[in-house]
C-alpha positions as CSV (number, residue, x, y, z in Angstrom):
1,X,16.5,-4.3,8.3
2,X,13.7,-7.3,7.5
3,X,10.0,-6.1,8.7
4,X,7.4,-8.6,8.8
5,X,4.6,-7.2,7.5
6,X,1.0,-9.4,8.0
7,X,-1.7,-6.9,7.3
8,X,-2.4,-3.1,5.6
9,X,0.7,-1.2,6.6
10,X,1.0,2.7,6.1
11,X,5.0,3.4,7.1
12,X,7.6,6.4,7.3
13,X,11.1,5.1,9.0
14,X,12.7,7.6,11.5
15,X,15.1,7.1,14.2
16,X,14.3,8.6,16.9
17,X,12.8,12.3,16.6
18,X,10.1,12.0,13.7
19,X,8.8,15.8,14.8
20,X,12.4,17.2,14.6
21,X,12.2,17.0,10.7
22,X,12.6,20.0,8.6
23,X,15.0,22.8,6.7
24,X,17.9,22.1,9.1
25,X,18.1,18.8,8.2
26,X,17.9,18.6,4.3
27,X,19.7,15.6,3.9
28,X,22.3,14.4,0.8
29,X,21.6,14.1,-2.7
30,X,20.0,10.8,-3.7
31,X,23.0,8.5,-3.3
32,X,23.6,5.1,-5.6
33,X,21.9,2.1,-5.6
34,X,24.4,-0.1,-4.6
35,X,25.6,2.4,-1.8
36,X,24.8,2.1,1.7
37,X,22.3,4.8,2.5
38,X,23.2,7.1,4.9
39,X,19.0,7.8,6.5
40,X,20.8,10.0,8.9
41,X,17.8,11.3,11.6
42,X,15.5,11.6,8.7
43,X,11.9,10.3,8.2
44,X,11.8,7.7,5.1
45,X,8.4,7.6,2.7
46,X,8.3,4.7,0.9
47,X,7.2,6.6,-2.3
48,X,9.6,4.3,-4.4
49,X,11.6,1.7,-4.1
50,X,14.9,3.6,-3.6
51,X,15.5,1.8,0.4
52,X,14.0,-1.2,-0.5
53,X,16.6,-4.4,-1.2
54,X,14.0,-7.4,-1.2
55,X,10.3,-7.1,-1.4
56,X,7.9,-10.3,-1.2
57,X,4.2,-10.2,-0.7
58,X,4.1,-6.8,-0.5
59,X,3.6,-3.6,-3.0
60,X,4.1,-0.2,-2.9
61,X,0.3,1.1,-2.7
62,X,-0.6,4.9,-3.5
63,X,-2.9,6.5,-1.1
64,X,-5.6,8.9,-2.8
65,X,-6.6,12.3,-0.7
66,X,-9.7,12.7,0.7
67,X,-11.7,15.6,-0.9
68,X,-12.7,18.1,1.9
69,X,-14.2,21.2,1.8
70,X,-14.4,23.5,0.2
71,X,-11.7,26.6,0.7
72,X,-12.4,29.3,-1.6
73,X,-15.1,29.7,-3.8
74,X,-16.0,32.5,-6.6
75,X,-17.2,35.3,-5.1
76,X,-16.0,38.2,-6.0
77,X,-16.8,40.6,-9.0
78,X,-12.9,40.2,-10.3
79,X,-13.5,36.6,-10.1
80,X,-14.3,34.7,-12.8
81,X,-15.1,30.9,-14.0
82,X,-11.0,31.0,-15.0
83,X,-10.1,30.9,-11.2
84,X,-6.9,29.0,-11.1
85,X,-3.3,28.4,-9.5
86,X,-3.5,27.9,-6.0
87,X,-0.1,28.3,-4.1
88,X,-0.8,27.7,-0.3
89,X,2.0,27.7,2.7
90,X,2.4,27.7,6.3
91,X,3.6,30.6,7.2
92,X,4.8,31.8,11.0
93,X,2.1,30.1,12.2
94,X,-0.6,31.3,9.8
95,X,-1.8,29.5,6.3
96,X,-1.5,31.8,3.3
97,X,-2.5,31.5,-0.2
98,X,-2.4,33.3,-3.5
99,X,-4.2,32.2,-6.6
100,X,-5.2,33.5,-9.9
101,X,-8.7,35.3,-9.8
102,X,-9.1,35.7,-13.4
103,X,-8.2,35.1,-17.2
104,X,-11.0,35.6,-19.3
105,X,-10.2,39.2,-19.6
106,X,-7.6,42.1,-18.8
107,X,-6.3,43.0,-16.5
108,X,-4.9,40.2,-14.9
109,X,-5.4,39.6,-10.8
110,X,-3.8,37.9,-8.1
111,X,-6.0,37.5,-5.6
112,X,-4.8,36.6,-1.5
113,X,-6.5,34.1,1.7
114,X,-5.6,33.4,4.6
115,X,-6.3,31.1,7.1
116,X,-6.1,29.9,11.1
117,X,-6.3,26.6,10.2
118,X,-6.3,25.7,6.9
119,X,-10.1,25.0,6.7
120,X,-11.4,28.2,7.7
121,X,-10.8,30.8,4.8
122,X,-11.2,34.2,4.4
123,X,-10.2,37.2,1.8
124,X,-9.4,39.8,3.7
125,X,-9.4,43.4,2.6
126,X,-6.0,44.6,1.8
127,X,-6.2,48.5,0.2
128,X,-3.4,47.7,-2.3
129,X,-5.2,46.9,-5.7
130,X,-7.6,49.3,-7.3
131,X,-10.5,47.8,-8.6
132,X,-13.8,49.7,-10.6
133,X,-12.5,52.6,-8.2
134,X,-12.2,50.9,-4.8
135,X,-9.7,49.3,-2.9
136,X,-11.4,47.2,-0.4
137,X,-10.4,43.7,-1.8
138,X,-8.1,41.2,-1.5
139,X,-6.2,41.5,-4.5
140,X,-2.2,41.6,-4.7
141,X,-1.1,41.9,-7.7
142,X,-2.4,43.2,-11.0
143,X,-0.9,42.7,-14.7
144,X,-1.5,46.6,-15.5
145,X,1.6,47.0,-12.8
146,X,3.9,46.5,-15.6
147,X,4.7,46.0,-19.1
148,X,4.4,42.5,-20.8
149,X,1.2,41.7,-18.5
150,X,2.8,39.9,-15.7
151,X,0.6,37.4,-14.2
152,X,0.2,33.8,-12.8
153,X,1.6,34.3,-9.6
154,X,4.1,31.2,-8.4
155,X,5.0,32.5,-4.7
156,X,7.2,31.3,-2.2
157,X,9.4,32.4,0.9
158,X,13.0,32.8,0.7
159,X,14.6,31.3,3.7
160,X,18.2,32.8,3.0
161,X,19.0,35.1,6.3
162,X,21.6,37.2,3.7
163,X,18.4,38.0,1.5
164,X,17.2,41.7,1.6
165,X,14.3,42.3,3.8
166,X,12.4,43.3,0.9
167,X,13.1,40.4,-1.1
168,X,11.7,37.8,1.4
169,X,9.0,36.8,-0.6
170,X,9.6,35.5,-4.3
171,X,7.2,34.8,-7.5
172,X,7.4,34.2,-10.7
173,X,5.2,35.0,-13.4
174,X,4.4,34.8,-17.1
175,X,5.2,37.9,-19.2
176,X,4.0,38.1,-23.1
177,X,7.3,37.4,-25.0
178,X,6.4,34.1,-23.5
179,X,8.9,34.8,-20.5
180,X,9.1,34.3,-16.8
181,X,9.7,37.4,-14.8
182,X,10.6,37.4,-11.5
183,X,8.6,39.4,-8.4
184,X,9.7,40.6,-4.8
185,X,7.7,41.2,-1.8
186,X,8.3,42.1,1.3
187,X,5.6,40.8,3.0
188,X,4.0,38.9,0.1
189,X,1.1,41.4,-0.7
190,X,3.0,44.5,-2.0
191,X,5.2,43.0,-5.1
192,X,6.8,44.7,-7.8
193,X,9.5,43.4,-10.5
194,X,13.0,42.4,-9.1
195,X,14.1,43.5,-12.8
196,X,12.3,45.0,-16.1
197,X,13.6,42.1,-17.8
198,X,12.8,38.3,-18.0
199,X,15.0,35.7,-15.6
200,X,14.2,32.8,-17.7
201,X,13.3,32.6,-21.8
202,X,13.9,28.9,-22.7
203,X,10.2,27.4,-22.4
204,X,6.3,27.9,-23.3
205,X,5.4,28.7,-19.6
206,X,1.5,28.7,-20.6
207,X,0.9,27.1,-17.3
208,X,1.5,27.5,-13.8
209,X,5.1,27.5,-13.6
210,X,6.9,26.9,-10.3
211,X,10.2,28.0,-8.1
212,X,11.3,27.8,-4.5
213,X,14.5,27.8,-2.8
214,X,15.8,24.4,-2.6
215,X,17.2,24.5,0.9
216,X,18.6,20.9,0.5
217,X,20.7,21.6,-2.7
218,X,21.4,25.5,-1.3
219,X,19.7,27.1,-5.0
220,X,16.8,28.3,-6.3
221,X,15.0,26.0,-8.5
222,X,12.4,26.5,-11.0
223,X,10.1,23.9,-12.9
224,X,8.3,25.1,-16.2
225,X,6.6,24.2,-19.0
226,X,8.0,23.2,-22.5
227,X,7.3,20.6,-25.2
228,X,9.4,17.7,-26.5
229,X,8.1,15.3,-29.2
230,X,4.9,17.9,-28.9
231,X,4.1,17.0,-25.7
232,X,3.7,18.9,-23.0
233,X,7.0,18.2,-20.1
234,X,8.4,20.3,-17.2
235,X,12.1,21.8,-18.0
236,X,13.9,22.5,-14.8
237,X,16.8,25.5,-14.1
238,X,18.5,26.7,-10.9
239,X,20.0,29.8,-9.9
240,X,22.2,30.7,-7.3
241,X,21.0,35.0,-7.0
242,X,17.5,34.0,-8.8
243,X,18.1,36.3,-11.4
244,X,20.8,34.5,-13.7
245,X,19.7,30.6,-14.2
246,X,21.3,27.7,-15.4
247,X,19.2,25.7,-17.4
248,X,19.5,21.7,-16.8
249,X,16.6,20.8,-19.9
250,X,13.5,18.6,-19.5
251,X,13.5,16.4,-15.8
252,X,14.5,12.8,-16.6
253,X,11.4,10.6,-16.2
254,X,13.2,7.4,-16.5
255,X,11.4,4.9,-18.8
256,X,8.1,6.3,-18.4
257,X,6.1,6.9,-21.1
258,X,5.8,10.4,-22.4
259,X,2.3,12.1,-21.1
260,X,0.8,15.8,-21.1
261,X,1.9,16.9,-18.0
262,X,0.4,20.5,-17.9
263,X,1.1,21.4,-14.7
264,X,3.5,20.4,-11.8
265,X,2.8,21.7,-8.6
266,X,6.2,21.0,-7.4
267,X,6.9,21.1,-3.4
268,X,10.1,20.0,-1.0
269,X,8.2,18.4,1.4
270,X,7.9,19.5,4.3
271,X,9.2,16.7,7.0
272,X,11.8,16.1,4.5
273,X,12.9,19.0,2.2
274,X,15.7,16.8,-0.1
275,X,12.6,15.1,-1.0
276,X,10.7,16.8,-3.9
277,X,6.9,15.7,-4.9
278,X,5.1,16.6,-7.5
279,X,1.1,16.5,-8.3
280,X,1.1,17.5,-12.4
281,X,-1.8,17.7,-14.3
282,X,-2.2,14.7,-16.5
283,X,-4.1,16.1,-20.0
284,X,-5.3,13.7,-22.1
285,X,-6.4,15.5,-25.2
286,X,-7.5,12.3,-27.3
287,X,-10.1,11.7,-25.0
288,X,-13.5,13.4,-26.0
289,X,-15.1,15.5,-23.9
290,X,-18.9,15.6,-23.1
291,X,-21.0,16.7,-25.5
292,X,-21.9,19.9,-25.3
293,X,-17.9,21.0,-24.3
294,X,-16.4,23.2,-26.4
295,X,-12.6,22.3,-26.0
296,X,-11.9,18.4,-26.5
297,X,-9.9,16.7,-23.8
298,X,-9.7,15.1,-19.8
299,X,-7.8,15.6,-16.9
300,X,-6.8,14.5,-13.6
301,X,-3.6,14.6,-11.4
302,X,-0.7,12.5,-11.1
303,X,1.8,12.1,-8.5
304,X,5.8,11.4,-8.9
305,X,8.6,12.1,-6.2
306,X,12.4,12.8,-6.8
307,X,15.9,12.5,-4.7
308,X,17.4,14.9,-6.1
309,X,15.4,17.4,-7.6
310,X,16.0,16.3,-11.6
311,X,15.1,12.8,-11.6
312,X,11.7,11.5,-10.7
313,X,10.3,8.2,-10.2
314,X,7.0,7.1,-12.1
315,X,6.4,3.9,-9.9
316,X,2.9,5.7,-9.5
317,X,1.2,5.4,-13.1
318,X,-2.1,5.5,-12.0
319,X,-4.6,8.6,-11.0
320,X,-3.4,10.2,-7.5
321,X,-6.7,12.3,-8.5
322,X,-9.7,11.7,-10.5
323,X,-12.3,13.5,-11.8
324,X,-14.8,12.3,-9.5
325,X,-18.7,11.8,-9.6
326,X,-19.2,15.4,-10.0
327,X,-20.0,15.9,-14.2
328,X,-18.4,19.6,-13.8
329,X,-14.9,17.5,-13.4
330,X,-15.3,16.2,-16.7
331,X,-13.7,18.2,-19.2
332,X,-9.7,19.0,-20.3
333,X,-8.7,21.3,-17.7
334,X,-11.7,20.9,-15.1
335,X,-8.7,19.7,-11.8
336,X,-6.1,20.9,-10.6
337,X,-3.7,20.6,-7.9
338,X,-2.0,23.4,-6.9
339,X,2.1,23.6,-4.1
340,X,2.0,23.4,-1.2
341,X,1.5,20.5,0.9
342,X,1.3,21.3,4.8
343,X,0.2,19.8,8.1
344,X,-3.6,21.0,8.8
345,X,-3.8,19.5,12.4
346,X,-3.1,16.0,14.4
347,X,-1.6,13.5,11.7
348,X,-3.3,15.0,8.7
349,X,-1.6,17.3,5.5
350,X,-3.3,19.1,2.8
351,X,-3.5,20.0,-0.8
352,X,-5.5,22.3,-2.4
353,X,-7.4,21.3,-5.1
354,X,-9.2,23.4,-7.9
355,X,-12.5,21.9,-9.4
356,X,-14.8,23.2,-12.0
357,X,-12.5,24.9,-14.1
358,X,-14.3,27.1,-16.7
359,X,-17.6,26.8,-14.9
360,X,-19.9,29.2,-12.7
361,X,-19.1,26.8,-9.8
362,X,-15.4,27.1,-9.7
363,X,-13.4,26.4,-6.9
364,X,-10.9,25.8,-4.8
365,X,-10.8,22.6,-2.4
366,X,-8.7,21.0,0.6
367,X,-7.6,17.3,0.0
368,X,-6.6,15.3,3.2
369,X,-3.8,12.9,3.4
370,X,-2.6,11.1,6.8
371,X,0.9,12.5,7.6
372,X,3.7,11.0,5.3
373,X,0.6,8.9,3.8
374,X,0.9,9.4,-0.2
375,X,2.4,5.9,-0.5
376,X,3.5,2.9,1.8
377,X,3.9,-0.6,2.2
378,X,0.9,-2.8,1.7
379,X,0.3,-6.3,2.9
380,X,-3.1,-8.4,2.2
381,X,-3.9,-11.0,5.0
382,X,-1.1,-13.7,4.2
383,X,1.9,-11.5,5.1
384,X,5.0,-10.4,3.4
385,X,8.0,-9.2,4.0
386,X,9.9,-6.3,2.9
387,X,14.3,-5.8,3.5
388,X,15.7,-2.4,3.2
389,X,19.4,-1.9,1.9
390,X,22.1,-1.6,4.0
391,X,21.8,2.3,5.8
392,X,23.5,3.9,8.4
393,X,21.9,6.3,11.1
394,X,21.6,9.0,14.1
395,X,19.8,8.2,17.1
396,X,18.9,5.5,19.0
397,X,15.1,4.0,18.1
398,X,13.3,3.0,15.3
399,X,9.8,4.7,14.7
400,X,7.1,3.7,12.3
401,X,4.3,5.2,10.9
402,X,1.7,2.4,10.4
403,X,-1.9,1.2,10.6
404,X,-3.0,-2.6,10.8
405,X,-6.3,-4.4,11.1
406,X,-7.1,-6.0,14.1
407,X,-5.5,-9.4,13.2
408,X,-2.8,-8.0,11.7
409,X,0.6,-6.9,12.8
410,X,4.0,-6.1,12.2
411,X,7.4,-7.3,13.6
412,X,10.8,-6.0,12.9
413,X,14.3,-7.7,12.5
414,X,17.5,-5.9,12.6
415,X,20.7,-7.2,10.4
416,X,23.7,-6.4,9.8
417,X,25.1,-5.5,6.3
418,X,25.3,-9.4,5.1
419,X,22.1,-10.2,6.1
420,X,22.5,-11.6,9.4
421,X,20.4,-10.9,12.6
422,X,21.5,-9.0,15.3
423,X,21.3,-10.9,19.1
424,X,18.7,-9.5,20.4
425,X,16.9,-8.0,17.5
426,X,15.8,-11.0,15.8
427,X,12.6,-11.3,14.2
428,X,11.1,-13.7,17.1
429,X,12.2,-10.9,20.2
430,X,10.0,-8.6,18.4
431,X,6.1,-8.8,19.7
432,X,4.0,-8.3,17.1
433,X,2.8,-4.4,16.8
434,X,-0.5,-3.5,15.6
435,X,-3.0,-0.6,16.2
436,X,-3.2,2.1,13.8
437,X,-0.3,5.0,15.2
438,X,1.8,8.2,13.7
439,X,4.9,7.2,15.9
440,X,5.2,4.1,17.3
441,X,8.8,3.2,18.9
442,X,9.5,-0.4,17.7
443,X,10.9,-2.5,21.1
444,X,11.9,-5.8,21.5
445,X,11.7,-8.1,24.2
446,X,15.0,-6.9,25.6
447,X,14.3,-3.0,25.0
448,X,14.1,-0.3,21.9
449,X,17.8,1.2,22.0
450,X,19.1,0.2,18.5
């Protein structure tokens, strides 16, 4: 396929149901360069070059969130400038999320949100945690529940039907030894150890450590912290019962240059679960801090995406998110982004963002992307044009995802696997298509069936 691409283009490729996306359709393994790609039903990010077979006057642009408001803020007594961690999901219709109240002193808390919307949050008051002698918080979890301090909450849902019922919700956690342990819930307040002992030993998990059910590969996966050449990098293990794990070593970053990545905020995403993005926390610890901060050190937050869960692409070197003009941004661990990207209302996803680490003014924000907007084709005002490799498909249009300025455009030739038009679908039968639209069926003079 050969699109003609004369202005600002923001794309995802889809034929022919982009809002039938999702867990049911997970999609192969990331195939072989040279192989023809089978796209299947599925929608296509251009957050690499992995479809791409030609590309002139074009690039692969990264789109940068717009910083919202504000979430979740510090409020409460067990609340402290340490506020961290946010985990954040869709969940039967309701937005959930967990994050880390505390970590200047013991105990440690897990505290809980919830939202209609996504915007709106509040902390409702659960009974469940006992805290200076009442229970009328939101608080979930609490490291005096067990031995070894478990805390840090990662939390996700297990979509497995065979799972018990009180296993639906997973987590895992740090434990002292350094460790992860592993938590059930089954409703994802009321948790308690799936065992006494650790599920996973090999790493430094002082972080934010991640796992999910990886419903495209049919395992659990789980994305930690470790250090090679003594810098911080993100090991990777999967497990078919979450409790014995195969470990697979550090994620391949391909010829990337080795950077602290402190965090990872790993997430399937969620119009296309095969594809995994991440959103670590870059540290760069040369970098002086302003005077006056005791720890030396910046931050901000990366973005890289992968096929098949162990390698990831780098195309993306640059900042996905900076510090900002706010002065309280400035320092080693000040950001942070935290899984779980979802859909927030009409064409618009959302991460949630902590700012002012280590500060009274602490935390947590919503950051606004268009839908399947982290990357796309980009065009300046003399054109380009962009072939895809060879791919085969289900369905029967072809829908983009795009946004033009008003004398720009797009038009859309389809080939056959030597390069050759297709009657009917030549570049010239396609009126030029411009507007700015989520789904917009590409038609030629003759029709849209492809």
């Amino acid at each position: 396929m050969s699109l003609l691409l004369p202005a600002v283009v923001t794309m995802a490729l889809a034929p022919p149901a982009l809002g039938a996306q999702g867990a049911d359709d997970p999609g192969p393994r990331a195939d072989p360069e040279d192989a023809v790609y089978p796209l299947g039903s599925r929608v296509e990010l251009f957050v690499d070059e992995h479809t791409i077979d030609t590309l002139e006057g074009l690039r692969l642009t990264l789109h940068h969130p717009r910083l919202a408001e504000v979430a979740v803020r510090r409020d409460r007594p067990y609340e402290d400038s340490t506020l961290y961690d946010p985990v954040v999901m869709l969940d039967d219709g309701r937005y959930r999320m967990w994050y880390r109240t505390n970590f200047n002193s013991r105990p440690f808390y897990t505290g809980y949100a919830e939202s209609p919307d996504g915007i709106r949050w509040t902390k409702p008051s659960l009974g469940i945690i006992e805290y200076q002698g009442s229970r009328d918080n939101n608080l979930v979890w609490s490291s005096e529940a067990a031995a070894g301090d478990p805390r840090v909450l990662a939390v996700f849902k297990d979509p497995r039907s065979e799972r018990p019922p009180e296993q639906r919700y997973k987590a895992v956690c740090v434990v002292s030894r350094p460790a992860l342990a592993g938590l059930v819930s089954p409703d994802g307040l009321h948790w308690e150890l799936v065992r006494d002992e650790p599920i996973i030993t090999d790493g430094a998990f002082d972080s934010h450590n991640i796992a999910f059910y990886d419903a495209a590969r049919g395992c659990y996966v789980a994305y930690y912290r470790d250090f090679t050449q003594g810098v911080r990098h993100i090991r990777r293990a999967t497990s078919q019962d979450f409790l014995s794990w195969q470990h697979e070593g550090f994620i391949d970053l391909g010829d990337a240059p080795l950077e602290h990545l402190y965090k990872n905020a790993a997430t399937p995403y969620y119009r296309r679960p095969d594809l995994i993005l991440m959103f670590p926390k870059r540290f760069l610890p040369e970098r002086p801090a302003p005077a006056g901060w005791e720890h030396p050190g910046l931050s901000d937050i990366v973005f890289m995406s992968s096929r098949d869960g162990f390698h990831f692409d780098r195309t993306f070197m640059e900042a996905f998110i900076r510090p900002g003009r706010d002065p309280l941004n400035w320092h080693e661990r000040a950001i942070e982004a935290g899984p779980g990207l979802v859909p927030t209302g009409d064409g618009q996803m959302s991460l949630y963002v902590v700012q002012n680490y280590r500060t009274d003014s602490v935390h947590i924000r919503r950051a606004v992307l268009r839908q399947d907007g982290i990357a796309s084709l980009h065009a300046a005002m003399p054109g380009g044009e962009m072939t895809t490799r060879p791919f085969t498909f289900q369905g029967s249009e072809l829908v983009i995802n795009y946004a033009t300025s008003a004398g720009g455009g797009i038009q859309v030739e389809l080939q056959d696997a030597e390069g050759r038009p297709l009657p009917g679908r030549e570049l010239e039968s396609c009126p030029p298509i411009y507007g700015d639209e989520l789904a917009r069926v590409v038609a030629w003079e003759s029709g849209s069936d492809v």
